[in-house]
N, C-alpha and C positions, 0 to 999 in steps of 0.2 A: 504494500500500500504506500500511495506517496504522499505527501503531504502539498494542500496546493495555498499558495499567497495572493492566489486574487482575489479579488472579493466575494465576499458570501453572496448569493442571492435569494430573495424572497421565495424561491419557488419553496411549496410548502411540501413537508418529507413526510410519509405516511410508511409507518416498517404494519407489517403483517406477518402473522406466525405461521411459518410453514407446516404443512400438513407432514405427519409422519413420513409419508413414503418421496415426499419434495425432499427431506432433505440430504443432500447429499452424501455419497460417505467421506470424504475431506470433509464436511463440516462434522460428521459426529465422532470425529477425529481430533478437532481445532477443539472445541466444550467441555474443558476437562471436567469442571462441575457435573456437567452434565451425565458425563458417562459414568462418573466415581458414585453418584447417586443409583444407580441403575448395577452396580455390582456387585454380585454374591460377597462378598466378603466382610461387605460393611457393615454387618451384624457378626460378625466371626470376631476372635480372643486374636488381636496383633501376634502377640506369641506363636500361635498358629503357622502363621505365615513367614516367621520367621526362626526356622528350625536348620538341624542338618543331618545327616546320613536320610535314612530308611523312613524317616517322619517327614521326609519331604513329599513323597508318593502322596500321604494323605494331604498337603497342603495342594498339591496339584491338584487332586481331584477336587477343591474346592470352585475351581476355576473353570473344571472342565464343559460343563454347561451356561456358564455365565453370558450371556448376553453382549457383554463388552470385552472379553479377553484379549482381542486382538487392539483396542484402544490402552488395555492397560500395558499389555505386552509392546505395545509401540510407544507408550509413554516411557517407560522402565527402558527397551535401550535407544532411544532418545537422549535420555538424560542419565546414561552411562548408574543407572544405580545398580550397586554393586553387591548388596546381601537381602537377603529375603526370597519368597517365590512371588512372583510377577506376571498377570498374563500367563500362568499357567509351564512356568518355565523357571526352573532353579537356576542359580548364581551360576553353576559351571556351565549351562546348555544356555544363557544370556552371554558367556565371554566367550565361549566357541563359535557361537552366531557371529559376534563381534568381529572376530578375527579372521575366520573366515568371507564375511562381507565388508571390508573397509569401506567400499566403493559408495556403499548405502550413505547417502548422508541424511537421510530423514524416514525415518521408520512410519513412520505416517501415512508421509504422501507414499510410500511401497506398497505399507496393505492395504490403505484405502483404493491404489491405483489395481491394486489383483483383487479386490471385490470388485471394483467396477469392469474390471475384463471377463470375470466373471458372470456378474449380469449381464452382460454384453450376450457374451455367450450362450448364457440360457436363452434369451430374447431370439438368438439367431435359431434355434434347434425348435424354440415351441414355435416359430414361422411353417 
């Protein structure tokens, strides 16, 4: 977004809330409120989620039907966090991902951009 200096104009701005399926997945990507609200987790014991060995399996499984895993999994390595499970992925299988894709610079726009090739996809097949 750029910032612009010329003058404001009177035209009058009306925002409208988009309908579930409007909106995009880059935006329920951008919303972090939004998606952290909507997470299995958020009634889970912290502690939970941040364990290690064999007690990590059951952190994961907490994740595994979650609704937003892939936002939180792209927030977590986004922002290089380094201990807990995340998005349904422990510390070691977060810095293996890492290092095998340096080239990723934004976790976001990836899995938002393979949901939407995704749908894409489906759309072409139910034609």
């Amino acid at each position: 977004m750029t910032a612009s200096l010329a003058r404001p104009t009177t035209q009058a701005v009306t925002t409208t809330r988009q309908k579930p399926e409007q909106v995009t997945h880059r935006e329920s990507f951008s919303n972090r409120g939004e998606w952290i609200a909507k997470a299995h987790c958020r009634t889970v014991d912290p502690e939970e989620l941040f364990v290690k060995g064999a007690a990590q399996r059951k952190a994961v499984a907490i994740c595994r039907h979650c609704p937003v895993v892939l936002q939180c999994r792209a927030d977590a390595l986004d922002n290089r966090v380094e201990f807990g499970v995340w998005g349904g992925m422990t510390e070691r299988q977060r810095r293996a991902l890492l290092r095998k894709h340096p080239e990723i610079e934004s976790w976001a726009d990836f899995f938002a951009g393979q949901l939407e090739a995704a749908q894409l996809r489906k759309k072409a097949v139910a034609r």
